[in-house]
N, C-alpha and C positions, 0 to 999 in steps of 0.2 A: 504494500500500500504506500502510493506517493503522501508525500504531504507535502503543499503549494506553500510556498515561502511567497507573501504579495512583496513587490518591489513597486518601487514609486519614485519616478525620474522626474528629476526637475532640470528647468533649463531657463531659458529665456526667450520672447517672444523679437518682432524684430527691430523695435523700441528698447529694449533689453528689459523688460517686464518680467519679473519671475514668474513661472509657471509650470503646470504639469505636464511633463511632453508623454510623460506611458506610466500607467498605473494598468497591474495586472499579476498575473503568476510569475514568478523567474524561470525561464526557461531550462538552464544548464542543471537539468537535476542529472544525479548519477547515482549507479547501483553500484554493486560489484556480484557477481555470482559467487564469489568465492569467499564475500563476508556476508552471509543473508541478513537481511534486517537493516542495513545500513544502508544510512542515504542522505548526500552531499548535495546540498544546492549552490551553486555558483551565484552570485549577486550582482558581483562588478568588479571588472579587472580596471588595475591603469599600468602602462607598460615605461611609465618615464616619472621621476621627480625632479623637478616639478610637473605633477597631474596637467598638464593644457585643460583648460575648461573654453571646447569652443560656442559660438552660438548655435550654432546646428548639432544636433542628436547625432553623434558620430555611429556607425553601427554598433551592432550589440559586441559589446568588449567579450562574454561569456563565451560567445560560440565555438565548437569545436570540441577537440580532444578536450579532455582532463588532464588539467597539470598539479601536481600539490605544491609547486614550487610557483611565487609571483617569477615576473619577469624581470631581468637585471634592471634596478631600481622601480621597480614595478611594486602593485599591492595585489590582494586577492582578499574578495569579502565573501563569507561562504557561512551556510550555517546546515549544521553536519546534525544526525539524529543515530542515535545508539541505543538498539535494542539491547536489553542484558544479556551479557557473555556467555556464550555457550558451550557445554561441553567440545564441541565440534572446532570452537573457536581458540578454548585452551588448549587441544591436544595438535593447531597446526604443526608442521615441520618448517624451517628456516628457507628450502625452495617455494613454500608454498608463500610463506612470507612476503619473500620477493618478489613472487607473482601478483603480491594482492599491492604492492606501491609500485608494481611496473605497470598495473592496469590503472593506477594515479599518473604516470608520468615519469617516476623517478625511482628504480630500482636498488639505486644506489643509499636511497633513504634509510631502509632496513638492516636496524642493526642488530635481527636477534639472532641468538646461534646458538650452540650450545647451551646449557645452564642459562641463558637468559629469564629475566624478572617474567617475561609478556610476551606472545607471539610477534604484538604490532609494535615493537619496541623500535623509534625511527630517532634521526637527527636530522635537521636541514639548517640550511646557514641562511636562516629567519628571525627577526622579533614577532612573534605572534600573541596576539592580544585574543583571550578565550574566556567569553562569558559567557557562563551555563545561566540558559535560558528557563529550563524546567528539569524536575529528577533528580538525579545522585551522578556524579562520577567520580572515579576516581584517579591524577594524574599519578602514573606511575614513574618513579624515577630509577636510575640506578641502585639505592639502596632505602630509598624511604618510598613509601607513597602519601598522596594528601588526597582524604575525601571533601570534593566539592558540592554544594548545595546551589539553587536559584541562586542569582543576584551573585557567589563568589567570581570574580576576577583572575584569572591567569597571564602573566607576562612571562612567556617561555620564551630566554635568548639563547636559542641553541643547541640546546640541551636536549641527549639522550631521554627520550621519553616515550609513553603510552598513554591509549584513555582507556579506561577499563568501566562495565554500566556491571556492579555486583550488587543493583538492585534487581528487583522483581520488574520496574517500570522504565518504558522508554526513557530516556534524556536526549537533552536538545540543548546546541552549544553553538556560539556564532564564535568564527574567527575572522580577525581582522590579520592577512600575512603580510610584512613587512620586508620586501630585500635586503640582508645582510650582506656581512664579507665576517667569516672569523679573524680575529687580530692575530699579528702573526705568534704574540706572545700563546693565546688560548690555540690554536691551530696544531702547535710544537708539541703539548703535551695531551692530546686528544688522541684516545688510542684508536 
């Protein structure tokens, strides 16, 4: 079952008036067959910072493949839904893994392997802004995890992570991706 994330585009009229150019569903939803339950809507990409904001409705930035990575200095606004984890979900293997962020875009993200905490255990060279919308999650890290509720906030820079739903009820989380670079100090010591 989808569920329609409404987006609501503003722009400017040709006075420069502010107004609504598209109010409607977001189109870029995404599944994956290989993680049931789950599903990504795309929002709004920008591929340059500074964002250009022109007068005319540039086409839909969303369209296309799925990437989990924005674009070099680019953003990605997306709000993601997690069914609770499933047996099928914890017993993945690390090919399989791979498979499920190379049908995102970036294979290279996955970091689980052996003894790992999480199957979806990733890193990307992102600041990512993650507010849980509704539900429980909880962010897994190398050796801690942290349970999140509505309303808590995430600023993940980089870091090896996962989302885990080890309630009984969907959760629903919006990310705001940010283009990074790691420094080359944090870069040297990242296994």
């Amino acid at each position: 079952m989808t569920l329609p994330v409404r987006r609501v585009i503003t722009g400017h009229d040709a006075q420069g008036k502010a107004i609504v150019v598209s109010d409607g569903p977001a189109s870029a939803v995404r599944t994956n067959p290989l993680r049931p339950g789950w599903q990504s809507t795309e929002v709004w990409r920008t591929t340059e910072s500074p964002a250009r904001i022109r007068l005319s409705l540039e086409p839909d930035p969303t369209a296309g493949s799925h990437r989990i990575m924005p674009d070099p200095q680019g953003t990605i606004v997306r709000v993601a839904h997690f069914e609770p984890d499933s047996e099928a979900l914890r017993s993945i293997d690390p090919d399989t893994s791979r498979k499920i962020f190379s049908a995102m875009g970036n294979s290279q993200a996955s970091t689980y392997g052996a003894g790992g905490r999480h199957p979806l255990m990733h890193r990307t060279q992102s600041v990512d802004y993650a507010i849980v919308l509704s539900g429980e999650l909880h962010l897994v890290l190398d050796d801690e995890d942290v349970r999140l509720t509505a309303g808590d906030v995430v600023v993940q820079r980089g870091t090896n992570h996962a989302w885990s739903n080890r309630s009984t009820e969907r959760a629903s989380i919006a990310f705001i991706l940010i283009d990074g670079a790691f420094d080359p100090d944090l870069s040297g010591v990242l296994p």
